[in-house]
C-alpha positions in Angstrom: -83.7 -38.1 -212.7 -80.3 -36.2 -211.8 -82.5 -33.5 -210.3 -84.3 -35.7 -207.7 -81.4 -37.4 -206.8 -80.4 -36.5 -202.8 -77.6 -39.1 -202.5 -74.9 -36.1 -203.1 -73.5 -35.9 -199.1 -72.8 -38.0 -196.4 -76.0 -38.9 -194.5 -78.1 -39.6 -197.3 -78.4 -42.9 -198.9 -80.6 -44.9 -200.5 -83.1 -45.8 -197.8 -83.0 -42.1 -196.8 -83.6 -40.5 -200.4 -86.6 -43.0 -200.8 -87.5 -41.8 -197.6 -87.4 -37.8 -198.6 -89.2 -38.7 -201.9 -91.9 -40.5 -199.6 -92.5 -37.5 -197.6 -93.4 -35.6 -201.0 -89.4 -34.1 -201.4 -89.5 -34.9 -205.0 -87.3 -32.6 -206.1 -83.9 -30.0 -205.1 -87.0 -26.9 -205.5 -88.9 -29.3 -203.1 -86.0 -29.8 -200.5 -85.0 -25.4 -200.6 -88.6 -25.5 -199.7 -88.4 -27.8 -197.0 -87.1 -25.4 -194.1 -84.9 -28.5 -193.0 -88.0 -30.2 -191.0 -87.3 -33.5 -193.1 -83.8 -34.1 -192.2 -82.4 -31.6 -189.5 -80.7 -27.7 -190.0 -77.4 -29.4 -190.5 -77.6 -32.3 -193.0 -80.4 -30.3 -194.4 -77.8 -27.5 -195.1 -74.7 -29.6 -196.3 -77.3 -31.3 -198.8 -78.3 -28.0 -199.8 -74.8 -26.8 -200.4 -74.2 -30.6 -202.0 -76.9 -29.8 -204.3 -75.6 -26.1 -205.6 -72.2 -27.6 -206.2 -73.9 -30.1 -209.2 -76.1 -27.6 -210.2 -73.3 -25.3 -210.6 -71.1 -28.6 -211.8 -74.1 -28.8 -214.7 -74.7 -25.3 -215.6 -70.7 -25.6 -216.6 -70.7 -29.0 -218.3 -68.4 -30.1 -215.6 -69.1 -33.7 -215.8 -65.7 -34.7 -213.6 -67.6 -32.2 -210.8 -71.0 -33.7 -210.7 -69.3 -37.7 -210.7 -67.1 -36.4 -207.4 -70.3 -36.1 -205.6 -72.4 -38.4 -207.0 -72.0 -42.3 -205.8 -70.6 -44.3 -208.5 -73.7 -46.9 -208.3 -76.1 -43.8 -209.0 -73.9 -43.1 -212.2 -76.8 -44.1 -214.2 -78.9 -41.3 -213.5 -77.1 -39.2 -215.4 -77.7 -41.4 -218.8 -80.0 -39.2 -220.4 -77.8 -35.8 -219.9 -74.9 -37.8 -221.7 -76.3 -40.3 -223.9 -75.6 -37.9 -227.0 -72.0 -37.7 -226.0 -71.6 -41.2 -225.2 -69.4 -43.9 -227.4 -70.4 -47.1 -227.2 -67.9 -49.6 -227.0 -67.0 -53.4 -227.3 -63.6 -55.6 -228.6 -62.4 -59.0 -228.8 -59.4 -59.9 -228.0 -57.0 -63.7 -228.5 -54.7 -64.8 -226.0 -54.3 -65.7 -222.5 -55.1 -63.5 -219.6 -53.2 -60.2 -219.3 -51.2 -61.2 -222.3 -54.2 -61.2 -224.4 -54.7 -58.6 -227.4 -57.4 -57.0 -229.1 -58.2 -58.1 -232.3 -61.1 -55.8 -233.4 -63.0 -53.2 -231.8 -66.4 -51.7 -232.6 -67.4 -48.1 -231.5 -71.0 -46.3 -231.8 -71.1 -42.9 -231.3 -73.5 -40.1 -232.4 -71.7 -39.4 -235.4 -70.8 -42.9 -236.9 -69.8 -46.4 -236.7 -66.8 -47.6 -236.5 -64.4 -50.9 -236.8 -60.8 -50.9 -235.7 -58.7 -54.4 -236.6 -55.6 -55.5 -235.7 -53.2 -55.4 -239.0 -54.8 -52.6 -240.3 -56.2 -49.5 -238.2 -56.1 -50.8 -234.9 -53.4 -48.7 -233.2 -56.2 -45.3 -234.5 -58.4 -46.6 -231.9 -56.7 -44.7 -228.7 -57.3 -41.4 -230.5 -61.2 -42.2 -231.7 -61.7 -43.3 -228.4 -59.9 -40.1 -226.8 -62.6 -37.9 -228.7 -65.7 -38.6 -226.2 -65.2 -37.9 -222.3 -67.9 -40.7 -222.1 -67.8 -44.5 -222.7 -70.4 -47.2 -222.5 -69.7 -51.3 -221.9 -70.9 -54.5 -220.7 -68.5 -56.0 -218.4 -66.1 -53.2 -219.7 -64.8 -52.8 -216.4 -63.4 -56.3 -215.9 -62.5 -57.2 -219.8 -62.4 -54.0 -222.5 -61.0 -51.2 -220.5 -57.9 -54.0 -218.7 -57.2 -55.2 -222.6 -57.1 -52.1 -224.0 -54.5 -50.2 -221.4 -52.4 -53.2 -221.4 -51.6 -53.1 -224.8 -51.9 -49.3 -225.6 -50.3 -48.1 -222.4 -51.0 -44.7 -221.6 -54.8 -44.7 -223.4 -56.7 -41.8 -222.3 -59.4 -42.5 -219.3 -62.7 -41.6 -220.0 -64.7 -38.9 -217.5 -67.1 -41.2 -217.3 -67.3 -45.2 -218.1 -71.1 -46.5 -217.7 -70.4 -50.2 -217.3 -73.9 -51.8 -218.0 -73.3 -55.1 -216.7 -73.7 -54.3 -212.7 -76.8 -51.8 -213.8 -78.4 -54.5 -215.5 -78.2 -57.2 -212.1 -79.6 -54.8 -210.3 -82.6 -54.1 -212.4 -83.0 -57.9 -212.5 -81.0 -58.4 -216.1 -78.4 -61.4 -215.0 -76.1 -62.6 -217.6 -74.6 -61.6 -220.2 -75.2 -59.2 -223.0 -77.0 -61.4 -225.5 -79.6 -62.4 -222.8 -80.5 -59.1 -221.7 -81.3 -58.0 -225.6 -83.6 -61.0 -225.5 -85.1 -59.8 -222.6 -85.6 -57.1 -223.5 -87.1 -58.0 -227.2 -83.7 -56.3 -229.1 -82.6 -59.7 -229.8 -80.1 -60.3 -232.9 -81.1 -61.8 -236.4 -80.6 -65.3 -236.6 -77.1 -65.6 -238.3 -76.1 -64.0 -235.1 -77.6 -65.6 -232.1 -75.9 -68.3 -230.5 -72.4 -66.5 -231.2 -70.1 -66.0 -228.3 -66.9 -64.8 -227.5 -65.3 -67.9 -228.4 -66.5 -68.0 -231.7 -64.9 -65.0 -232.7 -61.8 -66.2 -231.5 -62.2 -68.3 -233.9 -63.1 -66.3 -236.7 -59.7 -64.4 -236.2 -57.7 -66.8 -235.8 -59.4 -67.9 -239.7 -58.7 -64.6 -240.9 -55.6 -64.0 -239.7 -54.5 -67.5 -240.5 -56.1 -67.2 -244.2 -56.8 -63.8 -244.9 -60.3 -65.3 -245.4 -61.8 -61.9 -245.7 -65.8 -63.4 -245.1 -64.5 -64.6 -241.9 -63.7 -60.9 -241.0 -66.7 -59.6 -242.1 -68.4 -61.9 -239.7 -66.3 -61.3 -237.2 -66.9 -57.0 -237.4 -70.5 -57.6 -237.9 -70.9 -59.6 -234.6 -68.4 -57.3 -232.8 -70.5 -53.9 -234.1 -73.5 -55.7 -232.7 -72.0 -56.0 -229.8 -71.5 -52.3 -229.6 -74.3 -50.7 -230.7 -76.7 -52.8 -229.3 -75.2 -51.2 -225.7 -77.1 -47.9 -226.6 -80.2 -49.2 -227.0 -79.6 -51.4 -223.9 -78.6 -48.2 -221.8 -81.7 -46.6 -222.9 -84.0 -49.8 -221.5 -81.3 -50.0 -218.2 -82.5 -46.4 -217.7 -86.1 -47.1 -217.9 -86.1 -50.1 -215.7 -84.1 -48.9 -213.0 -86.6 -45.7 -213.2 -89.5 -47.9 -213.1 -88.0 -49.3 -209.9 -88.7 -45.2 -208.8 -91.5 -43.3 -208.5 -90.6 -41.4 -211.7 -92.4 -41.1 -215.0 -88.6 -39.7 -216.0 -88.5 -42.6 -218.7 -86.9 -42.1 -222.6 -87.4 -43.3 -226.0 -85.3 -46.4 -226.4 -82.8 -46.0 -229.7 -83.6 -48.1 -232.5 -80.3 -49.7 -234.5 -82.6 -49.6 -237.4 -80.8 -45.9 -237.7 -77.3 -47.5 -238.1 -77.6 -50.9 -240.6 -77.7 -49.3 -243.7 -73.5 -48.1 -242.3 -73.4 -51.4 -241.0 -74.0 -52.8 -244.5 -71.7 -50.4 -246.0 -69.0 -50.8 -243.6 -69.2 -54.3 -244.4 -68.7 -54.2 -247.7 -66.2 -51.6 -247.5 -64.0 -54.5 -246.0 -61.8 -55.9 -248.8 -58.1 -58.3 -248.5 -55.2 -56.1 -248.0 -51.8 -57.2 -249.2 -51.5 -59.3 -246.2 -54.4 -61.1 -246.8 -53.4 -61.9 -250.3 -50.4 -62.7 -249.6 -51.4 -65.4 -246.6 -53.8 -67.0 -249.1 -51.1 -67.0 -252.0 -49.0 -68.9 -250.1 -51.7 -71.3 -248.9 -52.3 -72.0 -252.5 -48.6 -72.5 -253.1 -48.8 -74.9 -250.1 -50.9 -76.6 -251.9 -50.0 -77.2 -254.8 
């Protein structure tokens, strides 16, 4: 898709890339062909000269390059050149507006799933997320990325942050997360659906105040859903928004079927640490 995009100068937008494509401009060979009867000599050159700095920008893996010239609305295009590098993100957080901190964080990447929680690994998280230049959200933008700088200040940026959320209204996917994955038939089993944020709020706040260590596997186990259900959503975001194109450019959606058997394990893996012995030894003592 990258390689018939034309929205890389000033001049050419949306309505005028449809138009190029329209007038059988399909691709950069295409346009070099062209002569410059489809736009002018001058904007026909600059795009040509737009076009040979990604090229260039792609034949160096300099993915800081191409996003200086491409539109950040178009950023989705280049999903299927990054998808492999991508991490796939999501946390929850308790408290009150800027005040509030993260309590667990999942992360997919191509390599492994992963849980960070507060007590225990949490401040490992900057690091993970510092290994890939790319990072994938739903409403990251407004909620993740703003939690996560405020309370590790200084967190490395990522090259490239694919917030799915804006993608998805414009290929007709309102709402939140949960209702696009039904929409889309990647829907969660049913221990799962009907969970929202506030219900893991809650679910911390029972761990944390009990060291109830099945509340915290419930809590990880909706939070990792949250996070790698965004790759298979970026791979149906791509194909829409293609469809909405005269492209056949489409991929193979990613099936979480390749990560539940780590799921399961990490799970289990997830036993009381001496906090969480402690806090229920006292509740006992309470008790009694």
């Amino acid at each position: 898709m990258i390689r018939r995009t034309f929205q890389l100068v000033p001049g050419i937008g949306p309505w005028r890339e449809k138009d190029l494509w329209a007038r059988g401009l399909e691709t950069w060979d295409a346009l070099r062909a062209d002569g410059g009867a489809a736009l002018g000599r001058r904007l026909h050159a600059e795009l040509l000269a737009g076009i040979a700095e990604v090229e260039e920008a792609l034949d160096r893996g300099d993915l800081a390059a191409v996003l200086r010239v491409l539109p950040a609305r178009e950023h989705w295009r280049l999903w299927p050149l990054v998808a492999d590098e991508a991490l796939c993100l999501d946390i929850e957080a308790d408290g009150v507006g800027e005040r509030q901190r993260p309590t667990v964080a999942g992360c997919l990447d191509v390599e492994t799933l992963a849980t960070f929680i507060d007590g225990r690994n949490l401040d490992a998280l900057p690091d993970w997320l510092a290994r890939r230049r790319v990072w994938v959200t739903f409403n990251g933008a407004s909620f993740d990325l703003p939690v996560l700088r405020h309370a590790f200040p200084g967190l490395v940026e990522p090259v490239l942050h694919l917030d799915l959320k804006p993608l998805c209204r414009r290929i007709g996917l309102g709402g939140g997360l949960k209702l696009a994955e039904d929409r889309l038939g990647i829907g969660r089993p049913p221990h799962l659906r009907g969970r929202s944020g506030m219900d893991a709020v809650r679910l911390w706040r029972t761990y944390h105040g009990t060291g109830d260590v099945e509340a915290l596997r419930f809590l990880v186990e909706y939070n990792l859903y949250d996070a790698f259900q965004l790759r298979a959503l970026a791979d149906h975001a791509f194909n829409r928004a293609v469809e909405q194109l005269p492209w056949p450019d489409r991929i193979r959606p990613w099936d979480r079927g390749v990560v539940l058997y780590d799921l399961s394990r990490l799970l289990l893996g997830l036993e009381p640490s001496a906090r969480d012995l402690a806090r229920a030894q006292s509740l006992r003592s309470l008790d009694a």
